[in-house]
ZAGU-308433 format. One record per residue (C-alpha): residue number from 1; residue in one letter; x, y negated, z. Coordinates in nm, 3 decimals, padded with zeros to 5 digits. Each point is the difference from the previous one (the first is absolute). Layout:
BEGIN
ATOM  resi  resn        x        y        z
ATOM   NUM     a        X        Y        Z
...
! end
This chain:
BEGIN
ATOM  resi  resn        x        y        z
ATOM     1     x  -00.795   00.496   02.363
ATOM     2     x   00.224   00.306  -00.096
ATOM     3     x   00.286  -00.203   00.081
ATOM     4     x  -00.109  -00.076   00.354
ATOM     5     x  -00.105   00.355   00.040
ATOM     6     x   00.311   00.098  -00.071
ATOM     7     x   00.192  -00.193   00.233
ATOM     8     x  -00.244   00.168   00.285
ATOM     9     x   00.138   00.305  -00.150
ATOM    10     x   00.378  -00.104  -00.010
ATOM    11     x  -00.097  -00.122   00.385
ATOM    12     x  -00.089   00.352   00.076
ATOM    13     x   00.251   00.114  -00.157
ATOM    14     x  -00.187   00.230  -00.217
ATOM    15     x  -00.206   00.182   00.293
ATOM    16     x  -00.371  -00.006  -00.087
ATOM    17     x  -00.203  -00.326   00.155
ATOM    18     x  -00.338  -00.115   00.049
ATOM    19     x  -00.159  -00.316  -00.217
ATOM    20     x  -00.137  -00.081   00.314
ATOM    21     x  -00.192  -00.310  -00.125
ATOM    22     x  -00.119  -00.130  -00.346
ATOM    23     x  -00.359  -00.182  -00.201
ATOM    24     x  -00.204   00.204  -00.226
ATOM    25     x  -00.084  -00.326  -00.207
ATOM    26     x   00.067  -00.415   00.174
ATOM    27     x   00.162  -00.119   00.274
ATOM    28     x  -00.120  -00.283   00.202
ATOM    29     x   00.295  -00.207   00.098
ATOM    30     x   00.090  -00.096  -00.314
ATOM    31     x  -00.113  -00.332  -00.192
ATOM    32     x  -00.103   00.188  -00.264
ATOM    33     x  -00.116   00.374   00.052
ATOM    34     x   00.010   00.159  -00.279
ATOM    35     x  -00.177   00.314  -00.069
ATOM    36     x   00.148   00.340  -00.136
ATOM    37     x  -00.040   00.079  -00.348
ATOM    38     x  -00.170   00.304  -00.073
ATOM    39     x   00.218   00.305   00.021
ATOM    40     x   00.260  -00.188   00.245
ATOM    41     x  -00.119   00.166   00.355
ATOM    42     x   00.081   00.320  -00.086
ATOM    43     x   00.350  -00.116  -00.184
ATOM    44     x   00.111  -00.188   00.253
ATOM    45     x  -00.130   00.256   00.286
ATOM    46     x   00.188   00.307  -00.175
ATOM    47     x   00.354  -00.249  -00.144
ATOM    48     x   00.021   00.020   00.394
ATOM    49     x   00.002   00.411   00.015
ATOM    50     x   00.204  -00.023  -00.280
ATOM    51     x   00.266  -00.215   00.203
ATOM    52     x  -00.022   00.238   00.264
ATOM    53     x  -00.311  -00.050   00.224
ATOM    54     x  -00.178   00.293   00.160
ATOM    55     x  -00.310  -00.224   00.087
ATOM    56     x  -00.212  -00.245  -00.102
ATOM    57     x  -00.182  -00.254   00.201
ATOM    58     x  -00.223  -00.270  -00.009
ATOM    59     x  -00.052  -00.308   00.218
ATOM    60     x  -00.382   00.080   00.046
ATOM    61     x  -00.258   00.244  -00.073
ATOM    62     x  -00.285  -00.231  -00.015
ATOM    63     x   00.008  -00.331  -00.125
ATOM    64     x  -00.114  -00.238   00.295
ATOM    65     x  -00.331  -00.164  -00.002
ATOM    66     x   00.156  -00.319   00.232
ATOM    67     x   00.303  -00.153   00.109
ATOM    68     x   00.342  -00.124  -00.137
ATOM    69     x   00.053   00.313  -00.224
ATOM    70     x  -00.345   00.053  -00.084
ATOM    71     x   00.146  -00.075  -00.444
ATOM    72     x   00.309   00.250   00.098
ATOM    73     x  -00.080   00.280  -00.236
ATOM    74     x  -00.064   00.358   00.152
ATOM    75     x  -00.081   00.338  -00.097
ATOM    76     x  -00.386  -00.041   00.030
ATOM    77     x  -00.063  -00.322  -00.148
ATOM    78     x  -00.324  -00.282   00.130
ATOM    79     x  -00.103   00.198  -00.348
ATOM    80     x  -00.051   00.330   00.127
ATOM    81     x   00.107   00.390  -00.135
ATOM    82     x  -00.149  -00.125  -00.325
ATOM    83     x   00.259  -00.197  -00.098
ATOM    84     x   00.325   00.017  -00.218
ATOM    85     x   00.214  -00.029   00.299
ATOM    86     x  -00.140   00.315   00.223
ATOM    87     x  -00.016   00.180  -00.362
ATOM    88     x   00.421  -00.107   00.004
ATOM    89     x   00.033   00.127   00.342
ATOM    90     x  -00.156   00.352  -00.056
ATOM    91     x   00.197   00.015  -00.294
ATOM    92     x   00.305  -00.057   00.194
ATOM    93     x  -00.075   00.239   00.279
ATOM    94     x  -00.084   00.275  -00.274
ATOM    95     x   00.371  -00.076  -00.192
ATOM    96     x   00.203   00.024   00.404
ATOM    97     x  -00.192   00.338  -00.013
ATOM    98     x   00.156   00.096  -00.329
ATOM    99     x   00.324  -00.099   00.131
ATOM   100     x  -00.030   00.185   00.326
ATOM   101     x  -00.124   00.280  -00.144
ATOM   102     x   00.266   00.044  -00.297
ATOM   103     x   00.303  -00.030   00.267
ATOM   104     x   00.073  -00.368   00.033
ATOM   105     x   00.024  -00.035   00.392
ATOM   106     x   00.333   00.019   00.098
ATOM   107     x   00.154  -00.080  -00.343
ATOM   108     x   00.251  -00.296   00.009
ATOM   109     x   00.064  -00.255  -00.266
ATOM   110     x   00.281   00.107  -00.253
ATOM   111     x   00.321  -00.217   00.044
ATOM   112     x   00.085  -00.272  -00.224
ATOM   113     x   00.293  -00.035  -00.169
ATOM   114     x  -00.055  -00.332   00.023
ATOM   115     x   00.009  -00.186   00.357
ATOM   116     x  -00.170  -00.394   00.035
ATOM   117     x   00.152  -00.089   00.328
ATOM   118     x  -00.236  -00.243   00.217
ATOM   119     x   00.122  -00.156   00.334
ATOM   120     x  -00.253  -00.187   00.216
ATOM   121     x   00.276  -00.186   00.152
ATOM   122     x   00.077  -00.141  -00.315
ATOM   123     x  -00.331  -00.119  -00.034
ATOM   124     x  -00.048  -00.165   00.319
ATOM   125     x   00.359  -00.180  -00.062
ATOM   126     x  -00.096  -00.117  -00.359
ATOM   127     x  -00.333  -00.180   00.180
ATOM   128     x   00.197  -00.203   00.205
ATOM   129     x  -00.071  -00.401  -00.128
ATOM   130     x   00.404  -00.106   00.003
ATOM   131     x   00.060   00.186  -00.354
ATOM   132     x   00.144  -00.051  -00.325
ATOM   133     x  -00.386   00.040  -00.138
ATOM   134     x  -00.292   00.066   00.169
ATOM   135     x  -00.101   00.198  -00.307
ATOM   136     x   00.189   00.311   00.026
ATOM   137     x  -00.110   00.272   00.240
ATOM   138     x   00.142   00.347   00.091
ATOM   139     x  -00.343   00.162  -00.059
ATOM   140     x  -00.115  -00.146  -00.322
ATOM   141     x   00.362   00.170  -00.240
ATOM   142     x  -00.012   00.379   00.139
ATOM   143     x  -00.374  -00.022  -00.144
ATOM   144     x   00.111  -00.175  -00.324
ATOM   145     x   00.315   00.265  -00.026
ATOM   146     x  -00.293   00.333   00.084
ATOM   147     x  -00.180  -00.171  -00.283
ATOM   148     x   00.233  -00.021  -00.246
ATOM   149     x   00.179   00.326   00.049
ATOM   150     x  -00.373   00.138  -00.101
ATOM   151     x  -00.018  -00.144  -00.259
ATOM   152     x   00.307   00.189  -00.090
ATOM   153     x  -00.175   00.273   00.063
ATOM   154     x   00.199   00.078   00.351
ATOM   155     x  -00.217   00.017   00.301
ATOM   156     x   00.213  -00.127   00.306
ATOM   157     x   00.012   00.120   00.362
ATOM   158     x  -00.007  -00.315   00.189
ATOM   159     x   00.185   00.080   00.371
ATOM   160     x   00.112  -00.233   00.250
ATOM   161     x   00.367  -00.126   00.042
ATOM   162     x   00.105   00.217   00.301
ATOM   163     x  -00.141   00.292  -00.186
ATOM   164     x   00.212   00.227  -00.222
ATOM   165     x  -00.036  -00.201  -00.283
ATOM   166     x   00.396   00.075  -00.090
ATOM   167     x  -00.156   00.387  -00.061
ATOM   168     x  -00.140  -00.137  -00.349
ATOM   169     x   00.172   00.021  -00.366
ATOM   170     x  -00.118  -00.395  -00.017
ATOM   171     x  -00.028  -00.219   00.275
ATOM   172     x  -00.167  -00.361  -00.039
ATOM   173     x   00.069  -00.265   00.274
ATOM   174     x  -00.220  -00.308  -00.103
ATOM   175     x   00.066  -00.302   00.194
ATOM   176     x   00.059   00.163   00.301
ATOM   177     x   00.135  -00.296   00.176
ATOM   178     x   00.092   00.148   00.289
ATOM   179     x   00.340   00.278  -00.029
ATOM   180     x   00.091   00.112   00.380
ATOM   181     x   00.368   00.142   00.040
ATOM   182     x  -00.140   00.358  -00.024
ATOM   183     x  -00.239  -00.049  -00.324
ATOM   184     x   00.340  -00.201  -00.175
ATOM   185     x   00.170   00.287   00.086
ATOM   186     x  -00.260   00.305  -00.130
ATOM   187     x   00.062  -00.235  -00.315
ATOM   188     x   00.351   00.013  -00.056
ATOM   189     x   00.007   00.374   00.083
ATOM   190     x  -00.340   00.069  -00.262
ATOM   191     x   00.170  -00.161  -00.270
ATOM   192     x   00.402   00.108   00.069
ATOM   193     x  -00.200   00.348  -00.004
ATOM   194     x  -00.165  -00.007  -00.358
ATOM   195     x  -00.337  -00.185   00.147
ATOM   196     x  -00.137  -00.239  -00.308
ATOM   197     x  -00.115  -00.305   00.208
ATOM   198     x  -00.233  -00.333  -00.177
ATOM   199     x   00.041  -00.258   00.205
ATOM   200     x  -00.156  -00.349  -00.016
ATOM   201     x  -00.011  -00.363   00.068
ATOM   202     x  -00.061  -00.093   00.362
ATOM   203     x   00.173   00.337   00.134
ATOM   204     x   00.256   00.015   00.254
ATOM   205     x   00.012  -00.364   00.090
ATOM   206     x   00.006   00.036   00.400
ATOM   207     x   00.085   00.266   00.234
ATOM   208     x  -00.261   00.132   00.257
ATOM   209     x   00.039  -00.316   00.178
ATOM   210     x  -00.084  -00.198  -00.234
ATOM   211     x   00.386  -00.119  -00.041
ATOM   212     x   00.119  -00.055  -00.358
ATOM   213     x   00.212   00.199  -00.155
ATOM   214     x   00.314  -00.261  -00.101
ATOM   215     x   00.185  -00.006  -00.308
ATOM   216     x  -00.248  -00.018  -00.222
ATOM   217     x  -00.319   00.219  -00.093
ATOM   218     x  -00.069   00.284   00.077
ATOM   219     x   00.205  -00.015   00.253
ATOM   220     x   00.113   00.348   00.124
ATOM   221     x  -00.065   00.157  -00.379
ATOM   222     x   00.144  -00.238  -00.236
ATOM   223     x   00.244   00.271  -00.083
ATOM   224     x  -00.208   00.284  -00.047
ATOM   225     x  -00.235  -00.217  -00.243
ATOM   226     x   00.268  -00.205  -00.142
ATOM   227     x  -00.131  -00.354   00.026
ATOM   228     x   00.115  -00.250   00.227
ATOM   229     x  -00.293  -00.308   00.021
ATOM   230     x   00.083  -00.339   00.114
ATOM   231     x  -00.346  -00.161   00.052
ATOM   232     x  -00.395   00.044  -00.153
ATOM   233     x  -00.182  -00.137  -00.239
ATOM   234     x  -00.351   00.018   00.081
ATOM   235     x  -00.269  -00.102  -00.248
ATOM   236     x  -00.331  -00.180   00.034
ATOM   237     x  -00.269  -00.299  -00.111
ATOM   238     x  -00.021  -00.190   00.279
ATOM   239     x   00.139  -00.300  -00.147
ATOM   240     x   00.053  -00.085  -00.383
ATOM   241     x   00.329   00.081  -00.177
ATOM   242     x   00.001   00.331   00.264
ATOM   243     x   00.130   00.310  -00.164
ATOM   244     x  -00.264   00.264   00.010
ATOM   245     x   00.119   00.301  -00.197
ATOM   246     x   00.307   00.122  -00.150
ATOM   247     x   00.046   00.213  -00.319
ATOM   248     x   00.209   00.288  -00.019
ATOM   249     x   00.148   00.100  -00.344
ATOM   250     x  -00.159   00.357   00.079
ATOM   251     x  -00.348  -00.119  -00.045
ATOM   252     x  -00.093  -00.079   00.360
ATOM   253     x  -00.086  -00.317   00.173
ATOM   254     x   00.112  -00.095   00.402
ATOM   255     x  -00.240  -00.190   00.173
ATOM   256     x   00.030  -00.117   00.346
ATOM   257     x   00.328   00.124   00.060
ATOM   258     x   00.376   00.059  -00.128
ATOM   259     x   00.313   00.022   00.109
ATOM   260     x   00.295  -00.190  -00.111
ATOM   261     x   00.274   00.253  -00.051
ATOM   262     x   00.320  -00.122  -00.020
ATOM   263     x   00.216   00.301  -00.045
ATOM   264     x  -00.006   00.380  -00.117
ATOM   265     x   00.229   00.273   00.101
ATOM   266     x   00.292   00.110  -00.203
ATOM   267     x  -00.263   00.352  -00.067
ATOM   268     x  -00.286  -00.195   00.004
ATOM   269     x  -00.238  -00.024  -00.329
ATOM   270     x  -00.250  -00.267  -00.111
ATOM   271     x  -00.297   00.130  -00.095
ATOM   272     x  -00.207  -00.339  -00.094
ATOM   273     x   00.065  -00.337   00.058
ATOM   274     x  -00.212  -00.314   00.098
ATOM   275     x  -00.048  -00.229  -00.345
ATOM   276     x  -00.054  -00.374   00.106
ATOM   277     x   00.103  -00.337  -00.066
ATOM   278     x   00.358  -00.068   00.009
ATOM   279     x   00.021  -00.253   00.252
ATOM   280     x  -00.194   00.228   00.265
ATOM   281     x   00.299   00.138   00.046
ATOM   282     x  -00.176   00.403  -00.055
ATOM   283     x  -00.028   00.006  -00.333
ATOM   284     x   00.243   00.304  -00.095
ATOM   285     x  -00.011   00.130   00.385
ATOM   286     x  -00.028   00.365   00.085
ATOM   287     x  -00.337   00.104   00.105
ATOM   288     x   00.027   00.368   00.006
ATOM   289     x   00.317   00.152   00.109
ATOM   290     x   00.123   00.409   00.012
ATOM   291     x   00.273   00.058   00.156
ATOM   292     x   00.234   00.379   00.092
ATOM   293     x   00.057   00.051   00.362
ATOM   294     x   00.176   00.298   00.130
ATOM   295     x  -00.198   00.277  -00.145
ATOM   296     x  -00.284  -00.194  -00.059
ATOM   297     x  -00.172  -00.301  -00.195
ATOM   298     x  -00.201  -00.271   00.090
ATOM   299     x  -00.213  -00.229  -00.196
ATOM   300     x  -00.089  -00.369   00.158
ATOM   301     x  -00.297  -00.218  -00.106
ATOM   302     x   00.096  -00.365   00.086
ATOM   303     x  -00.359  -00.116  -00.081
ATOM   304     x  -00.416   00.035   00.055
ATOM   305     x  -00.097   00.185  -00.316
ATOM   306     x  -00.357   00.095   00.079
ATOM   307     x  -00.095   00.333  -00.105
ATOM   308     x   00.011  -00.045  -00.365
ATOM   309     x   00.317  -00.182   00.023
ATOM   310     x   00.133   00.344   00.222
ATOM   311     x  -00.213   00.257  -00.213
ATOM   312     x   00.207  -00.148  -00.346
ATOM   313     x   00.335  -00.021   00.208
ATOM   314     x   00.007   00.369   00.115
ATOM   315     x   00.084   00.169  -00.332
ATOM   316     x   00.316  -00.180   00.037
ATOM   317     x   00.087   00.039   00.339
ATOM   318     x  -00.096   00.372   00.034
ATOM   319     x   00.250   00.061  -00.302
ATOM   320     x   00.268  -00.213   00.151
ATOM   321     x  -00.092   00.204   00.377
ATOM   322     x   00.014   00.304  -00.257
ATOM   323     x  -00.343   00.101   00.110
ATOM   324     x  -00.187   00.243  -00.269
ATOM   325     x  -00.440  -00.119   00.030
ATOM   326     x  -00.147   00.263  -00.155
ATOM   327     x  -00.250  -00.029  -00.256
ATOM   328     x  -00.269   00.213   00.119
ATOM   329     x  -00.154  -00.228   00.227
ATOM   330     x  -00.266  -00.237  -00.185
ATOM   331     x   00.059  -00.353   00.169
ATOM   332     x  -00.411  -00.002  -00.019
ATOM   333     x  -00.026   00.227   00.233
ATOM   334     x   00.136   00.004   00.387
ATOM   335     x   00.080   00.331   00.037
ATOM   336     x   00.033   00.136   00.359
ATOM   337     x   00.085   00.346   00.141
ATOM   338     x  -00.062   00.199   00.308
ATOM   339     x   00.207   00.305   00.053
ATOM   340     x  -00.069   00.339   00.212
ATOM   341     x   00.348   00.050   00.145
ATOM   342     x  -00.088   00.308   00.063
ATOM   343     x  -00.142   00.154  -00.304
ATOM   344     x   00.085  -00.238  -00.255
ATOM   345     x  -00.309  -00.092  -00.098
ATOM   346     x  -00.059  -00.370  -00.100
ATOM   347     x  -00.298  -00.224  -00.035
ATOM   348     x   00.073  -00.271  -00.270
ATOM   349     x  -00.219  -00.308   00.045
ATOM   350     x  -00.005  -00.249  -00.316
ATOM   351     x  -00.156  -00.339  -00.002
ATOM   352     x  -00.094  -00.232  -00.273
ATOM   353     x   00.180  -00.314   00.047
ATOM   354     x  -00.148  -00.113  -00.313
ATOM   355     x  -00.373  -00.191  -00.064
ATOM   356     x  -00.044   00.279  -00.345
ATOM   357     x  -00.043   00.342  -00.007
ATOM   358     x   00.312   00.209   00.027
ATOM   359     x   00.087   00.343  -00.130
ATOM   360     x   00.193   00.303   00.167
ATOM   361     x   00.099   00.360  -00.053
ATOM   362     x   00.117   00.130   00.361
ATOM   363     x   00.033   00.375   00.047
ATOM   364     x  -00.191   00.151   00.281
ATOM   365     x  -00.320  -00.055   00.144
ATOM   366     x  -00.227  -00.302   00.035
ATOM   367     x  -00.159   00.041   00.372
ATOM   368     x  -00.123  -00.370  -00.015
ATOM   369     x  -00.072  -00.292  -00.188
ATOM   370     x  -00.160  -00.313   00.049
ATOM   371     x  -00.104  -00.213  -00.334
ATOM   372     x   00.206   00.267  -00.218
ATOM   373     x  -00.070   00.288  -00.179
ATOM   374     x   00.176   00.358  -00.132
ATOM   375     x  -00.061   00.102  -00.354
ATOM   376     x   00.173   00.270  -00.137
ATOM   377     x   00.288  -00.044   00.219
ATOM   378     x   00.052  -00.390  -00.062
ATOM   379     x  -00.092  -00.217   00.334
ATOM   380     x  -00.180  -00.357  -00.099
ATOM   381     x   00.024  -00.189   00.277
ATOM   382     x  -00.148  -00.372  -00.020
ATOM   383     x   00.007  -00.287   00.151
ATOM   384     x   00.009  -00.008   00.392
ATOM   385     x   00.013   00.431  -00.021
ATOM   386     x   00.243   00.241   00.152
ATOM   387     x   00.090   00.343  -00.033
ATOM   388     x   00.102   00.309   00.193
ATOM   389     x   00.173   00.275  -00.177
ATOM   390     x   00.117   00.252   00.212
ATOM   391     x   00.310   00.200  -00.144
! end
């Protein structure tokens, strides 16, 4: 949820926007329609504001007696006011009054240093049936990578690929197929300038035509990321004797899909390499690559790690990028921040991540919370709560 909300935001390019549609509880057009958990309207209502929204709005204000979307969930339930979801709903409206009331109209979310680049293109290439797997999709490893760089306790701006991503410290491109002339060269230039750039598996194979690039992946980058890759090695179970994971000797495990890198660059590093049997022929085989180009560094990710696989890689590759994390942030916690351009003031939204009970000491003052609670200045926010500190 945060990280789609903050791809709305990178879409609007940090200008405020309206959450012009969302469920206070289940959907209908699901198989299964779950219901929300207590305390989850209002998180997932205000995780929007935090990412930026100036509104929120619902599909309907009274749930339907009849018709196709009579089980779609709406402010005023087929239970009435008394009822745990109208009691959720007030609560929210009364919290957007705190907010509007303390200053937060017209704030915009603070800037990452961090930038998860997301390209619909990508995604609409990567569905096509005529591919080396039909398991890997563009939209499925910026979410993995926003994931895991949380639980490093770094909370991402997610933009989209024509937007000034190349403006960040750290850039990620994750299997972004598709690399047009222009984006190949904002990367060159990013890096030759001091830009720190991840880049994985699956990224850069065609230009915007959908022509490869020749002479081996990535095509129009092999230089900046050092790796030159001769063919794939997808993994799977769809017949015995199938590979379906590889180990890395860092701890991390590729399922669905590697590369099979068949050279470095003479500046290029190996981070971790795939372990396997011998005769696979990627036992021994980089897996994680840095590399120095121009001014820059790059690291590349020749594999699906999932986001444990990424959140116990990125120690490693944030020293080898020779990116500081500080160790304020408590990985528990998403921690988001508005900012007052104007005055300076800034509205700090944390959110437990977590199924316990987690502890915080944040200076300034607590204008809401939802399933937390301040005691002598430590914030106890449990499961499914959020709150607002305004600074």
């Amino acid at each position: 949820l945060a990280f789609s909300a903050s791809l709305v935001d990178g879409i609007a390019r940090k200008q405020p926007w309206f959450l012009m549609e969302h469920s206070t509880s289940a959907v209908n057009w699901r198989q299964i329609n779950y219901r929300k958990e207590p305390g989850q309207l209002v998180r997932d209502s205000l995780t929007h504001v935090a990412m930026g929204s100036d509104a929120v709005c619902y599909f309907q204000w009274r749930q339907s007696k009849a018709g196709a979307e009579k089980y779609h969930s709406a402010m005023l339930p087929h239970a009435g006011e008394d009822s745990q979801v109208f009691r959720d709903v007030c609560e929210l409206g009364a919290d957007l009054n705190a907010l509007a009331d303390n200053g937060l109209l017209g704030t915009k979310l603070a800037k990452s240093r961090v930038a998860v680049v997301y390209d619909y293109e990508s995604e609409w290439a990567s569905e096509h049936t005529a591919t080396p797997t039909q398991k890997v999709h563009h939209v499925d490893e910026p979410l993995q990578w926003f994931r895991a760089l949380a639980d490093n306790g770094v909370t991402a701006d997610v933009v989209p690929v024509r937007s000034n991503w190349d403006e960040y410290e750290v850039a990620v491109l994750p299997s972004v197929y598709i690399l047009s002339e222009e984006t190949t060269r904002r990367v060159r230039d990013y890096v030759a300038n001091g830009g720190k750039l991840i880049v994985t598996y699956y990224t850069g194979l065609s230009d915007e035509k959908d022509h490869i690039w020749m002479g081996g992946y990535p095509g129009s980058i092999r230089d900046v990321v050092g790796v030159r890759i001769e063919e794939f090695a997808p993994l799977g179970d769809d017949f015995p004797g199938a590979p379906d994971h590889l180990d890395l000797d860092n701890g991390a495990t590729a399922r669905d899909f590697a590369d099979v890198i068949t050279s470095v660059g003479k500046d290029a590093t190996v981070l971790a390499s795939f372990k396997d049997d011998p005769w696979t022929g990627m036992d021994g085989r980089p897996a994680i690559v840095g590399n120095a180009y121009g001014e820059g560094r790059t690291v590349y990710v020749g594999a699906r790690l999932g986001r444990d696989g990424i959140a116990k890689s990125l120690p490693s590759v944030f020293a080898s990028l020779g990116v500081e994390v500080p160790d304020a942030s408590d990985p528990r916690l998403l921690r988001i921040e508005r900012v007052d351009e104007a005055t300076g003031a800034r509205f700090v939204f944390l959110v437990n991540r977590t199924h316990e009970p987690v502890g915080v000491v944040e200076q300034g003052d607590v204008i809401v919370s939802s399933f937390a609670k301040e005691d002598d200045g430590r914030l106890t926010i449990q499961p499914n709560g959020i709150a607002v500190v305004r600074r």
